[in-house]
N, C-alpha and C positions, 0 to 999 in steps of 0.2 A: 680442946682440939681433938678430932676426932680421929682414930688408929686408919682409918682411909684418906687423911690429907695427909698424911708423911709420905715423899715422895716414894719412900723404898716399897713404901706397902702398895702407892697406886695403881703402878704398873700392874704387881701381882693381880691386885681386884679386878684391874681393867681387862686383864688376861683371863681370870676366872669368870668373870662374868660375862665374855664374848663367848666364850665354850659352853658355858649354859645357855646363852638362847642359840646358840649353832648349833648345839647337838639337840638332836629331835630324834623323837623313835621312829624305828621302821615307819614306811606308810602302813597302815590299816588296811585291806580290800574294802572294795566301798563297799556299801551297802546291800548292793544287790548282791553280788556273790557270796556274802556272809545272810543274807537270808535264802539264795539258792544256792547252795554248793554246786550243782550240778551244774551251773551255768560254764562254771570253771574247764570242767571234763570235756562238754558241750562244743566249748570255742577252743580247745588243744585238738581234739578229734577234725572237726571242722577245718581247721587250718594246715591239719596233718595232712587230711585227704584232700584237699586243694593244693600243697604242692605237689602231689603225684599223682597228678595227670596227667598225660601228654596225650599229644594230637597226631595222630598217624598223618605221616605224609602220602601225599595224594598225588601220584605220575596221568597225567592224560599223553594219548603219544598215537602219531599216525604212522601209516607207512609211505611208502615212495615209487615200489612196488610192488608185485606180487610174485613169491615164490612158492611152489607147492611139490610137492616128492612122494610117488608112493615107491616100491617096491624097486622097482626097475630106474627109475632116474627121478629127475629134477624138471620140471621147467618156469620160465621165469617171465613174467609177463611186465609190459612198460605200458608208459602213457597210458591211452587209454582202453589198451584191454585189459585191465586189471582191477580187483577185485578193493575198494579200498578201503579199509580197517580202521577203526576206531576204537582205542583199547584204553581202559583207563584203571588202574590199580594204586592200593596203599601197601605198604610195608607191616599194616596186620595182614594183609591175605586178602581181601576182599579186591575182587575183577569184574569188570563188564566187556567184554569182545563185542564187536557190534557192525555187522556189513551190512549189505542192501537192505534186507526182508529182516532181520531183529537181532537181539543180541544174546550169546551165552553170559550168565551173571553166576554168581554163587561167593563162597569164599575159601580157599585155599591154605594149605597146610603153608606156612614160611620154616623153608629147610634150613635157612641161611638169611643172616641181615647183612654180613660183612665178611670180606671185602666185596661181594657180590648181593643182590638182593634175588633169593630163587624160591620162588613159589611153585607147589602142586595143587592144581586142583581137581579132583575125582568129580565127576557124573554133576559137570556144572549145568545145568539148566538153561536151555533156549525158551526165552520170554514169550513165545507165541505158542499157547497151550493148546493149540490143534496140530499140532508137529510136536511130535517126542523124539527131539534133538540131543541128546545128551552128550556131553564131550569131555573130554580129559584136559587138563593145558600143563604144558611145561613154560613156567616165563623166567628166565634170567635178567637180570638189568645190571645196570654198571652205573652207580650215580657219580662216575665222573664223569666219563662219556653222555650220558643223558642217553644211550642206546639200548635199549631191550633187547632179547632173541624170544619170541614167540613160536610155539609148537602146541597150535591146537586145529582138530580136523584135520584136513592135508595141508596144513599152510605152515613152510617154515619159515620165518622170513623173520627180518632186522624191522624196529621200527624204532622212533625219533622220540624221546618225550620230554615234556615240561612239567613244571609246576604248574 
């Protein structure tokens, strides 16, 4: 009779010999990372710079009327004698103003993201290169409101945006 059929030892064996084939070493890296190491480096870097990316949000926004102000006052124009604006900005900076005949474009300093979103942008560029338009904008926005303030050329005015 053999010292593993006495009941006291079976257990033990049976216990010892489930932890031998249960216990396994670490995995191995397969094959290819242990012939290129670099693959390793590769796919951390890779994965690092994919989660930090993000995507500037994008406001398009009209207006409803038109207001403009120099020196001396204000006036304010409705329906249809008024000038109407198509303004579309991200929260990097980058702007398109754009009325009848073309648009100012460039991209703008962001002074502020929160609680306001306020963009400068210096000697923004009018897209019709036989007119040297150049302009300044002051834009504020509110993204809970969804309302801009606009301040570029004479035009001060409120405009309306989406996503």
């Amino acid at each position: 009779m053999s010292i593993l059929n006495l009941p006291a030892f079976s257990s033990v064996y049976t216990s010892l010999k489930c932890k031998a084939l249960c216990w396994k070493k670490p995995m191995e890296p397969s094959f290819r990372f242990r012939k290129y190491p670099y693959l390793k480096c590769l796919l951390f870097v890779l994965l690092l710079s994919a989660s930090c990316v993000t995507h500037a949000e994008q406001w398009d926004c009209v207006n409803d009327f038109e207001s403009r102000c120099s020196e001396d006052s204000c006036r304010v124009f409705e329906k249809d004698n008024f000038t109407p604006l198509s303004v579309s900005f991200s929260d990097a900076g980058n702007v398109d103003v754009c009325a009848y005949s073309g648009c100012w474009q460039g991209k703008g300093e962001v002074l502020s993201s929160e609680p306001f979103l306020v963009i400068v942008g210096v000697g923004l560029t009018w897209n019709n290169p036989a007119i040297d338009n150049k302009e300044n904008l002051l834009l504020s926005f509110n993204p809970k409101t969804h309302v801009a303030m606009l301040n570029i050329s004479s035009f001060y005015l409120p405009v309306i945006c989406n996503k």
